[in-house]
C-alpha distance (Angstrom), angle and dihedral (degrees) to the residues before:
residue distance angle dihedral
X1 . . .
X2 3.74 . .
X3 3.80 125.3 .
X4 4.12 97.5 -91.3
X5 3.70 95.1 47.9
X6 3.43 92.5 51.7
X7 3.90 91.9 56.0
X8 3.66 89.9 47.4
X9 3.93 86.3 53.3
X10 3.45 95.3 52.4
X11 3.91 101.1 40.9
X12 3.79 81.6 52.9
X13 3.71 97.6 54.7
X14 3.43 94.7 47.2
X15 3.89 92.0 55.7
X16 3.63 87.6 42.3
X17 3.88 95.0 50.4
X18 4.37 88.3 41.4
X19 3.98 88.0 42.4
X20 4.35 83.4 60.3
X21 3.98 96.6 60.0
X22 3.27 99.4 27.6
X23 3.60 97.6 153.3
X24 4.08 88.6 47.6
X25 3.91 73.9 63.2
X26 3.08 109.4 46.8
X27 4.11 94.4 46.3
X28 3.67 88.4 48.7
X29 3.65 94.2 50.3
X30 3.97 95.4 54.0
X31 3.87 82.3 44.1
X32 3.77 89.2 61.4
X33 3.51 98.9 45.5
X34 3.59 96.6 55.0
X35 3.67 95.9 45.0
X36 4.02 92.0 54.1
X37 3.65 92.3 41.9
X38 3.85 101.1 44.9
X39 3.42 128.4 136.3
X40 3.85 87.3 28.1
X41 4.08 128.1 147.2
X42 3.17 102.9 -104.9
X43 3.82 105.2 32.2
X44 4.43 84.8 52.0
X45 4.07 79.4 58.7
X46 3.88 84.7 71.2
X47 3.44 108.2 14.6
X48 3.67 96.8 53.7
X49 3.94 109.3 177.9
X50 3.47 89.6 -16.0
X51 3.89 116.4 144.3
X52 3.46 103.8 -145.4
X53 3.73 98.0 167.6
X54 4.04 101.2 91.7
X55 3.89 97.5 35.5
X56 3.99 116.5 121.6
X57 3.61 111.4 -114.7
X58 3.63 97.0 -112.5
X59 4.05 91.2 65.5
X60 3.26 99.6 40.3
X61 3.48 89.7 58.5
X62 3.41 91.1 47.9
X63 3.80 92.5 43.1
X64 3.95 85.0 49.9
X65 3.28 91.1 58.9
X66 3.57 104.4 48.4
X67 3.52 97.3 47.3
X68 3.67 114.2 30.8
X69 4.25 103.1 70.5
X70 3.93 121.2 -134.0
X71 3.76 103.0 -94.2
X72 3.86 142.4 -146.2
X73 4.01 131.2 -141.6
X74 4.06 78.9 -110.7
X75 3.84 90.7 60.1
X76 3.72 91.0 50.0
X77 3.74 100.2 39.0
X78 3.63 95.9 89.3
X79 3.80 91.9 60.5
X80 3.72 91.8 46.1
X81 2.90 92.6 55.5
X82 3.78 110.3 44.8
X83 3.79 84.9 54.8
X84 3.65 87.4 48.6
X85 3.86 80.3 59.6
X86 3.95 97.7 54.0
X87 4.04 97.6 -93.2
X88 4.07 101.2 158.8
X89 3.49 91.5 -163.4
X90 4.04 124.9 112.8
X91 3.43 96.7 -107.3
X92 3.82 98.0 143.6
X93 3.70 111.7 -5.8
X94 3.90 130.7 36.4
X95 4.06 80.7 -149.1
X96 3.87 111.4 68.1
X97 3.56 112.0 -101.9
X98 4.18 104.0 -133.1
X99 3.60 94.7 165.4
X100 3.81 135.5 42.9
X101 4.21 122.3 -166.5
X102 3.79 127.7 -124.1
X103 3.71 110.4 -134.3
X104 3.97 109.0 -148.9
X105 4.02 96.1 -106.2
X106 3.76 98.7 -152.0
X107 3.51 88.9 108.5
X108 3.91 105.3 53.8
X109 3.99 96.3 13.9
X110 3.26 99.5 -109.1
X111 4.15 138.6 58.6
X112 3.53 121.6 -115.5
X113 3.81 138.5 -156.6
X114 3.44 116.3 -115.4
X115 4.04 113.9 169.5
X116 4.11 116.9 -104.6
X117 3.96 115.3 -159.2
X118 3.88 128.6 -178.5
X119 4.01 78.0 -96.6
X120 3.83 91.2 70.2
X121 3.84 96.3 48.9
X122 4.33 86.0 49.2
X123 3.65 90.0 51.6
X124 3.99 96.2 49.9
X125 3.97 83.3 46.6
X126 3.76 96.3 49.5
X127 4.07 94.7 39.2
X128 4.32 87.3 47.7
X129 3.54 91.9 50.9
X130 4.39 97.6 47.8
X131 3.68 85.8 42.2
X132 3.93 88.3 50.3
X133 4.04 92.3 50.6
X134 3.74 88.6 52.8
X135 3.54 95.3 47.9
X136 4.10 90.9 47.4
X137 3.96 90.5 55.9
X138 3.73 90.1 63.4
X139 4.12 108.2 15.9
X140 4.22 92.6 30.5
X141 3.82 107.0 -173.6
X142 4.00 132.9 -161.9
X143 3.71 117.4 -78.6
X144 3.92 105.4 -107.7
X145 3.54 98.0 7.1
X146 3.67 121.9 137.9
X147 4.35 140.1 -93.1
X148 4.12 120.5 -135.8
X149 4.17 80.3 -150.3
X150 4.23 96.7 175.2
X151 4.14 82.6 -165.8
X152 3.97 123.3 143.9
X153 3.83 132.1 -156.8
X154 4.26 112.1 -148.3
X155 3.57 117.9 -146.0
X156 4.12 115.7 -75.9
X157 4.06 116.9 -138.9
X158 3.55 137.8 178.0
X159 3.95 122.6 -99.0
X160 3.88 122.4 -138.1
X161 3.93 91.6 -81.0
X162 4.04 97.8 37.3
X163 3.74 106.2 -90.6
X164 3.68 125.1 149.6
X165 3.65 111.6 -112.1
X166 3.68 130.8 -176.6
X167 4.30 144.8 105.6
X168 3.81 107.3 -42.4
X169 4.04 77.5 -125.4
X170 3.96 91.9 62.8
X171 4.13 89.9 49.4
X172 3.39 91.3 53.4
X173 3.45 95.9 42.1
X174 3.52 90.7 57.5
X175 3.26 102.9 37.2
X176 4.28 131.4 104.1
X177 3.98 87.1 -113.6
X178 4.11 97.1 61.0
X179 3.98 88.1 55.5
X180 3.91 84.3 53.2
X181 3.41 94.3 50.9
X182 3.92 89.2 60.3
X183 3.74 89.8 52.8
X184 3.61 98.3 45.0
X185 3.68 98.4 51.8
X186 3.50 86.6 37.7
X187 4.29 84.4 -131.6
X188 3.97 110.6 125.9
X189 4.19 120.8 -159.2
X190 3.83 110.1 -119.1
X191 4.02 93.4 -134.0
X192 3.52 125.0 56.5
X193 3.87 133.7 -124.9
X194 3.95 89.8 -86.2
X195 3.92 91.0 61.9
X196 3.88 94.9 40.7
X197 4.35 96.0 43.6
X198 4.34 91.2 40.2
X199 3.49 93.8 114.1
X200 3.85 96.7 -134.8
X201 3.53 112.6 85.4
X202 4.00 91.5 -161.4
X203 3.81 85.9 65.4
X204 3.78 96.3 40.4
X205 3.55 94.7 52.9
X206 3.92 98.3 41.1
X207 4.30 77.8 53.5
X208 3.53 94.5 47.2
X209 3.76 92.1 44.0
X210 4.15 92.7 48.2
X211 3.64 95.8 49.6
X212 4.24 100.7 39.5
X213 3.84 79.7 61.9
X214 3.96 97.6 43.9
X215 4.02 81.2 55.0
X216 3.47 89.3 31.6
X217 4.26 102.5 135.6
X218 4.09 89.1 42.8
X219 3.68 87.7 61.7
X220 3.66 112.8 123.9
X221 3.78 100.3 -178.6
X222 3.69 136.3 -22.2
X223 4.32 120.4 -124.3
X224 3.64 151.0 173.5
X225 3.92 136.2 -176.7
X226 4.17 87.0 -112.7
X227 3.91 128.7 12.3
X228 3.94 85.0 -119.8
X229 4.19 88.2 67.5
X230 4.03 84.8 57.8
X231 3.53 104.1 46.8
X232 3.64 86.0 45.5
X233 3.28 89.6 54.4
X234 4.00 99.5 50.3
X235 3.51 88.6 42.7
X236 4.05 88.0 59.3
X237 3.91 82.1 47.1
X238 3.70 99.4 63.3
X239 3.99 89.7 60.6
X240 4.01 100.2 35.6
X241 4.35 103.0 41.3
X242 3.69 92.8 96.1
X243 4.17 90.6 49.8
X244 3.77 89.0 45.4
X245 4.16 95.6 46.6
X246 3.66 81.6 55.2
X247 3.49 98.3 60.2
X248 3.28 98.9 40.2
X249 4.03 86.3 45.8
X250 4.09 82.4 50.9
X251 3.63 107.7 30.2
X252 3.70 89.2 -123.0
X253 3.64 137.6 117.5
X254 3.38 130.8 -120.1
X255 3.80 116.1 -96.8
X256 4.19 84.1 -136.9
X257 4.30 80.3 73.6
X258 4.34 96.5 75.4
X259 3.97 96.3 153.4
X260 3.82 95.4 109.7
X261 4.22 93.9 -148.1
X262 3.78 91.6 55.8
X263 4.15 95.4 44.7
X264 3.87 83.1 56.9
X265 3.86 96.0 45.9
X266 3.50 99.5 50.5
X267 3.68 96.3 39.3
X268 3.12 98.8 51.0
X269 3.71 83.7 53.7
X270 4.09 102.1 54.2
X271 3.83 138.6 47.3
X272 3.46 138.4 -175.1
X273 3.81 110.6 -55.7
X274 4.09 109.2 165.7
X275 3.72 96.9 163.8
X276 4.26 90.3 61.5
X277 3.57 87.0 35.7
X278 4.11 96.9 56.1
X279 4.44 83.5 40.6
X280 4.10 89.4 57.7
X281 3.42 89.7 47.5
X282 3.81 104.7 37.6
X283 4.60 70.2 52.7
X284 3.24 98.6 50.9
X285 3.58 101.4 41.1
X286 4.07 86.6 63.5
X287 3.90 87.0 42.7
X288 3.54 97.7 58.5
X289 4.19 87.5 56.2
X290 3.25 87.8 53.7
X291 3.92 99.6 44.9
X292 3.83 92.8 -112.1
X293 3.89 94.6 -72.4
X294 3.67 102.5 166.0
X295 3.56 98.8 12.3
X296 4.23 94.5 150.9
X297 3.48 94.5 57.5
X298 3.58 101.1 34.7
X299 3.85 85.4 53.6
X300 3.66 105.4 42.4
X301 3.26 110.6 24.3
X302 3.75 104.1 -167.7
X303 3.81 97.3 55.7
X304 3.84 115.3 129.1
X305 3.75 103.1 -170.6
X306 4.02 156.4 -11.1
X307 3.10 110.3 -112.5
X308 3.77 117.9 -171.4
X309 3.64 146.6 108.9
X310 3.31 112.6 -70.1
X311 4.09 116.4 153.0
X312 3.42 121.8 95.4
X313 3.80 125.9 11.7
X314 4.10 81.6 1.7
X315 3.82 89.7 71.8
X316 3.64 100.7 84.4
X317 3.89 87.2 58.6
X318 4.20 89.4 64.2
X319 3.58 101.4 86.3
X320 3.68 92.6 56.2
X321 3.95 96.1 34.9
X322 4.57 90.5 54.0
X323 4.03 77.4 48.2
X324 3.62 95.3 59.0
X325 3.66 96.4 40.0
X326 4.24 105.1 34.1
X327 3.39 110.5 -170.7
X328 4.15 96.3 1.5
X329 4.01 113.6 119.6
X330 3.55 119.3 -105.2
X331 3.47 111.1 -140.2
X332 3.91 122.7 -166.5
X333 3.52 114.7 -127.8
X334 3.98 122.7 -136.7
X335 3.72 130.7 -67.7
X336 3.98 115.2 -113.9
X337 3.78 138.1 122.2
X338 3.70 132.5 -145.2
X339 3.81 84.2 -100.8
X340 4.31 96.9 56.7
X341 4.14 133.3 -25.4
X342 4.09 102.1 -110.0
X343 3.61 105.1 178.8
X344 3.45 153.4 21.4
X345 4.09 127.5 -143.0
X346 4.34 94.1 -129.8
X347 4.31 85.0 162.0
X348 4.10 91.1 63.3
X349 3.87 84.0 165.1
X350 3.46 97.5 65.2
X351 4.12 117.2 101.7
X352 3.84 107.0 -110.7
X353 3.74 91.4 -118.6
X354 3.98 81.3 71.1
X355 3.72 110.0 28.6
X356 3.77 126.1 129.4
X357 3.33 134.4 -149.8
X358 4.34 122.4 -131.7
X359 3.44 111.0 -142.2
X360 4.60 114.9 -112.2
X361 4.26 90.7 -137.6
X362 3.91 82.4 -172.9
X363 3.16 92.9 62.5
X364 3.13 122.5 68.2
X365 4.05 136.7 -31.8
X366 3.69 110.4 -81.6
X367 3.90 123.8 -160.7
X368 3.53 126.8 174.9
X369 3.76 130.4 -142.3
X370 3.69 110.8 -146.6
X371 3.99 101.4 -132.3
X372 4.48 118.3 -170.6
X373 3.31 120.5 -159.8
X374 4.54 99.3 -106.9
X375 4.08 110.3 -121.0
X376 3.88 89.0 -105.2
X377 3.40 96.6 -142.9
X378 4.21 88.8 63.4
X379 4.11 88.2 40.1
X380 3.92 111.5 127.3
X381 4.08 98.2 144.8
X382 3.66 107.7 128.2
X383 3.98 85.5 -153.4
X384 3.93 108.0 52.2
X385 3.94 139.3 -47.5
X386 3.70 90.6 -96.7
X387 4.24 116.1 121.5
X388 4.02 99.6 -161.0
X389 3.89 126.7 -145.0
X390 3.45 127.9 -166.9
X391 3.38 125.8 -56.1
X392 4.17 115.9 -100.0
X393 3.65 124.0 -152.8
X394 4.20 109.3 -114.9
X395 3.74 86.3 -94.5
X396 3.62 98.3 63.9
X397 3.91 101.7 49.5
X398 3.63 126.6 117.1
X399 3.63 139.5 -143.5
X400 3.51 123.9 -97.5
X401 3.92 92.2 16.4
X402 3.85 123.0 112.4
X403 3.61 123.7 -125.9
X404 3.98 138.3 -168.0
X405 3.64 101.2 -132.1
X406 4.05 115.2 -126.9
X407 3.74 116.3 -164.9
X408 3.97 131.3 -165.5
X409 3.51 108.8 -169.8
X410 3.81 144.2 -173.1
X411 3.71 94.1 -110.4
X412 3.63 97.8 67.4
X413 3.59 102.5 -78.1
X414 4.01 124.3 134.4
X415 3.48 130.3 -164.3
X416 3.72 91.1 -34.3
X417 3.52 120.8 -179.3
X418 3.85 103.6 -128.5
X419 4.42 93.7 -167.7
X420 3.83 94.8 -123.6
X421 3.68 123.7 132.7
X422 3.78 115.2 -149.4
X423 3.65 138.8 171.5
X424 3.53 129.6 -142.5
X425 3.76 112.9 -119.5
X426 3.75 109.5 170.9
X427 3.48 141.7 -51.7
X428 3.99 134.3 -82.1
X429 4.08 87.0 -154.9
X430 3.41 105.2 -64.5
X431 3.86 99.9 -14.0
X432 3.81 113.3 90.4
X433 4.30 119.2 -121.1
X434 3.91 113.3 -130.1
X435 3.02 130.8 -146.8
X436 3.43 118.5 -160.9
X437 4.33 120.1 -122.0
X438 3.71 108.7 166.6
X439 3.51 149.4 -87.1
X440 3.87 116.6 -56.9
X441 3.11 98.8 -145.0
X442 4.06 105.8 58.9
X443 3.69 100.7 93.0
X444 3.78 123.6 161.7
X445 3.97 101.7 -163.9
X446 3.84 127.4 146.2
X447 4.05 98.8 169.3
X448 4.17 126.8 -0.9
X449 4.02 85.1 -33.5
X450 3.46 119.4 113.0
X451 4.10 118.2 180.0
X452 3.85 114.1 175.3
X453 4.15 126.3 -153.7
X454 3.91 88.8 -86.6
X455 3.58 95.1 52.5
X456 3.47 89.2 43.6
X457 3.89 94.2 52.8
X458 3.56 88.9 48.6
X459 3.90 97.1 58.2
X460 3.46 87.5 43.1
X461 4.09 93.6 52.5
X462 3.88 87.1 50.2
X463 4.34 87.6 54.7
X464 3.46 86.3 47.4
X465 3.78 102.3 53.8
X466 3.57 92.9 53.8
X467 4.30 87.7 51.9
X468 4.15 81.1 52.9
X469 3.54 101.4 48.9
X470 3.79 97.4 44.1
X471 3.78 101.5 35.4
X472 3.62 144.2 29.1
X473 3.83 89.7 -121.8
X474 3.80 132.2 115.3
X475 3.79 132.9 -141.1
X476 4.33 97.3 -127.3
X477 3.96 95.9 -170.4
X478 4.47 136.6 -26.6
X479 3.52 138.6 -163.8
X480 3.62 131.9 166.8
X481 3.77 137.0 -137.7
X482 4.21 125.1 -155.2
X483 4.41 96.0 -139.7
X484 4.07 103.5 -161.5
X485 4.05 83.2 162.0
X486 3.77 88.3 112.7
X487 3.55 129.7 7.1
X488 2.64 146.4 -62.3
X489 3.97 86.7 36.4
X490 4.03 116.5 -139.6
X491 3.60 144.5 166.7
X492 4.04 130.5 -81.9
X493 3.37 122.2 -159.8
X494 3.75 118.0 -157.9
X495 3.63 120.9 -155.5
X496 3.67 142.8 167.2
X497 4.18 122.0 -154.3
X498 3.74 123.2 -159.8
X499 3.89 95.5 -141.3
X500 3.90 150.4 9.6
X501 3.79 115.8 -34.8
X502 3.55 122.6 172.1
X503 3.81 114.5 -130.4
X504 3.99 93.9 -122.0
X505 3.89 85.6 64.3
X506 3.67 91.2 45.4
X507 3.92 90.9 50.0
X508 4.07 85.4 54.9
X509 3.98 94.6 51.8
X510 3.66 82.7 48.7
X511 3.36 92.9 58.2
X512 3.39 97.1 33.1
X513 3.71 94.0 63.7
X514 4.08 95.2 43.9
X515 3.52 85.0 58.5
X516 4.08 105.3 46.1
X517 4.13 95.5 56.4
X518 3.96 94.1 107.7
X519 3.37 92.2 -172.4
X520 3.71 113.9 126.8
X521 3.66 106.2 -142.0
X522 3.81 82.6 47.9
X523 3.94 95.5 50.9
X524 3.82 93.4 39.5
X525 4.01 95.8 45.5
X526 3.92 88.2 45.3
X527 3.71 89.3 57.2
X528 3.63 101.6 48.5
X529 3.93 84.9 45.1
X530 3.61 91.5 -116.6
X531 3.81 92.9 126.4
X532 4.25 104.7 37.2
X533 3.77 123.4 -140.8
X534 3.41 127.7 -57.8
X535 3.39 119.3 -99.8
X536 3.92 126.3 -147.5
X537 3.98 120.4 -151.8
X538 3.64 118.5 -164.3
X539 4.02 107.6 -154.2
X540 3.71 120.7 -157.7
X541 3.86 122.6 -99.0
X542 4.24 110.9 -75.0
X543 4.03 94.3 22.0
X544 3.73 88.0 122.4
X545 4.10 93.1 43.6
X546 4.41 77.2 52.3
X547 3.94 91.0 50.0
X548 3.97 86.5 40.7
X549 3.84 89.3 50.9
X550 4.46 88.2 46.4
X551 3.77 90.9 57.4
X552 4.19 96.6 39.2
X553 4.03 83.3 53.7
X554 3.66 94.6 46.8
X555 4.20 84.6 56.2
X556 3.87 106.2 -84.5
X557 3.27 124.4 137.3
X558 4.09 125.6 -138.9
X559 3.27 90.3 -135.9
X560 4.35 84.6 68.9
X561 3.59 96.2 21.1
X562 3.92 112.0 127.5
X563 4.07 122.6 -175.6
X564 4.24 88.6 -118.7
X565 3.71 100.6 -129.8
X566 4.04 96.0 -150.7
X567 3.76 114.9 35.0
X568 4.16 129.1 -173.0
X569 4.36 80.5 171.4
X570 3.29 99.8 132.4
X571 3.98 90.9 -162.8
X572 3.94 82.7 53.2
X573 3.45 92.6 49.5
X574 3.97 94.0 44.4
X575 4.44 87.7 53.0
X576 3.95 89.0 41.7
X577 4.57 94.2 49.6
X578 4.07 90.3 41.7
X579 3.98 93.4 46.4
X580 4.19 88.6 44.3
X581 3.79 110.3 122.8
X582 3.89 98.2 173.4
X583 3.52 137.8 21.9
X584 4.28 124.3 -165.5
X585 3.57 122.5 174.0
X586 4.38 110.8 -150.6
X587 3.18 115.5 -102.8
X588 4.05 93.8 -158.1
X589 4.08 112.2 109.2
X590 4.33 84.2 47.4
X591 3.82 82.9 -88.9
């Protein structure tokens, strides 16, 4: 047995042997996070005089429970942020916090800090490298060959009291553990850190692209943080292949590349190569008849995989992605948010509309909020139709239910609601399967109607099949806004088509999608006109790449960026009404 299957073997058996007493785990895991963070702000709020120090683990879990209440980002925010300001004290973390996370902000409008701690660069190690083994078993790649990875770093800066702040992505990007990664799984990234930390994802991924296809036949798979960053990517490709065969014909590099530290990198990197150069093209030239169907494969011949992100609000971006890469696997990335990692994909086989995710018990403390479905009739939440019970420790969840997750982490974090919906699919021995629902929080509702990002995604599929079946043209990108500016309030759909649609087609999807929201405040409110027609905007070609470009200048990176899929931004709104081409209203309902 060589060196790298013997570290796949062992990272394996220790999952295995954790994945067997999970609960043991998971006790022993809140136990430890208490211990090293005792005596802390925010736990003395509910612990009080408490001594917490010689309790068994069972009650203090159980005293945990009882006395520390689930939490928001809004009830931590004030701690945050005075030790965004400089405060020395232990408000959070026994272990100074000298770094704090971006998340992405597309889905609430705005980023938030969340604190990031050596601990959450070890996890993202540890999870990439069991997640590697169990891809290797099925997909096994060539010792020391090398990754397409289209990933992007966004520029770091210094809060009020001298933290590092930035994406989670760019901290682990630059941190010691990403290089050890590489060497570990024995897989090496084609571009180096110059490419992946330049700032401007146009030149990144015109970089990434040129030198994936100078080292095109020792690439081992192709990947991205999100499916989105891929088909972006590809879609890029279609309009810049004959630029990049030239410099890879040339040795040169494209005078569209001006940042001075990434011309250096990546030329110091290539030279001439005329024979590749001349096979890419003679490639591409048959691609482009085809409409680049199969374009992975056909490139780099030796690529095993796609591995990506790809549940959720990533879905929409699988009809295009299985385009690009034909026959290729597509292989769900893990489960994690910018707050904590939660799962790991161990079934790497399984299509990514039906992967699950095994719980990391080491990881963090997991609690799950029990969440049933409201009689809709008797719905009056302004939130969403969920009646909550509870929450359950990870030992006491059942299949088939869905759950809120709750996380307590080792960064300061307790009982934090992290807004995902999951639902129990199985077990991996004692470690429960997710799958992956949605996000609670992206609700379009105008009256007593209350549509999620799911249900949303599935009106929008049901638009989009009639656009296939009639027409040669492609839905690029959607997202949806509730308008209760005048009344009666309804929903817009924004979308933008790759191609020639004529607008009796358009009027159907319209239609079409009015009349697939099952939701019964939504049905009953359209009936009695208390919620008007839908209304269908059809945005001109690269307003999404314009909305993309909004978020990446307001500090995003594209390594996080996802399309948000319900949107109150009024900046968002203001790109999405000036770029609109088209406007139907549905004529379902006899409006």
């Amino acid at each position: 047995m060589d060196r790298s299957n013997g570290d796949q073997y062992d990272i394996i058996s220790w999952f295995e042997e954790v994945a067997e007493k999970a609960d043991l785990v998971q006790t022993q895991t809140l136990v430890q996070i208490l211990q090293l963070n005792y005596g802390v702000e925010y736990l003395n709020k509910w612990f009080g005089d408490l001594d917490i120090q010689d309790k068994e683990a069972i009650a203090l879990e159980s005293l945990f429970t009882s006395l520390v209440p689930l939490a928001s980002h809004a009830d931590l925010e004030p701690y945050i942020q005075r030790i965004a300001d400089g405060d020395p004290s232990p408000l959070l973390t026994k272990q100074p916090i000298t770094t704090l996370s971006l998340s992405s902000g597309t889905t609430e409008g705005r980023q938030k800090f969340v604190p990031f701690t050596s601990h959450s660069a070890k996890t993202t190690l540890q999870i990439f490298k069991l997640a590697s083994a169990y891809r290797s078993r099925i997909y096994p790649i060539r010792e020391g060959g090398r990754i397409l990875e289209l990933i992007y770093s966004s520029k770091q800066f210094k809060t009020k009291g001298g933290l590092r702040a930035g994406t989670a992505t760019t901290h682990y990007y630059a941190s010691e553990e990403f290089k050890i990664k590489q060497e570990q799984t024995k897989s090496f990234t084609c571009s180096p850190e110059e490419v992946i930390s330049s700032g401007d994802y146009k030149q990144s991924t015109y970089c990434h692209l040129l030198l994936g296809l100078y080292f095109c036949d020792e690439i081992e798979f192709i990947t991205s943080t999100f499916a989105y960053s891929i088909v972006q990517a590809f879609r890029s490709f279609e309009e810049l292949w004959k630029e990049i065969c030239h410099d890879i014909r040339e040795g040169s590099l494209s005078s569209r590349i001006t940042l001075t530290k990434v011309r250096r990198a990546v030329l110091s990197i290539i030279s001439p190569n005329p024979c590749l150069a001349s096979r890419i093209q003679s490639t591409c030239e048959e691609l482009k008849e085809k409409e680049w169907f199969c374009v992975i494969p056909k490139l780099w011949p030796n690529a095993k995989y796609v591995y990506s992100i790809m549940t959720g609000s990533m879905q929409p971006y699988l009809k295009k992605l299985r385009h690009y890469a034909g026959e290729l696997p597509l292989v769900s990335a893990d489960y994690g948010s910018t707050e904590s990692w939660i799962g790991a994909n161990v079934d790497p086989s399984s299509p990514p509309e039906k992967v699950t995710f095994a719980v990391m018990p080491n990881f963090s403390y997991f609690e799950f909020i029990p969440l049933h479905r409201q009689n809709q009739q008797d719905a009056n939440s302004n939130t969403d139709d969920f009646i909550e019970d509870d929450p359950v420790p990870l030992s006491q969840v059942k299949v088939g239910q869905e759950y809120e997750i709750v996380v307590t982490t080792y960064t300061g974090l307790y009982r934090y609601r992290l807004g995902d919906v999951v639902e129990v699919a199985g077990f991996y021995k004692k470690i429960p399967k997710l799958n992956f629902i949605c996000r609670r929080k992206l609700i379009l509702t105008v009256n007593i109607d209350k549509n999620t990002e799911k249900d949303l995604q599935l009106v929008v599929e049901r638009g989009s099949q009639i656009l296939s079946k009639t027409t040669k043209a492609e839905l690029v990108d959607f997202t949806s806004h509730a308008d209760v500016s005048k009344q009666p309030g309804h929903y817009i759909i924004y979308w933008e088509i790759d191609g020639e649609v004529e607008e009796r087609v358009l009027r159907e999807c319209c239609r079409e999608m009015d009349a697939s929201f099952v939701d019964h405040g939504y049905v009953v409110s359209r009936r009695t006109n208390s919620i008007g027609p839908l209304e269908l905007c059809i945005v001109e070609k690269g307003t999404f790449k314009k909305i993309l470009e909004h978020f990446i200048g307001n500090g995003a990176a594209l390594s996080q960026f996802k399309t948000p899929r319900c949107t109150s931004n009024q900046v968002m709104l203001k790109i999405l009404d000036v770029c609109t081409i088209k406007r139907f209203l549905s004529t379902a309902y006899g409006s």
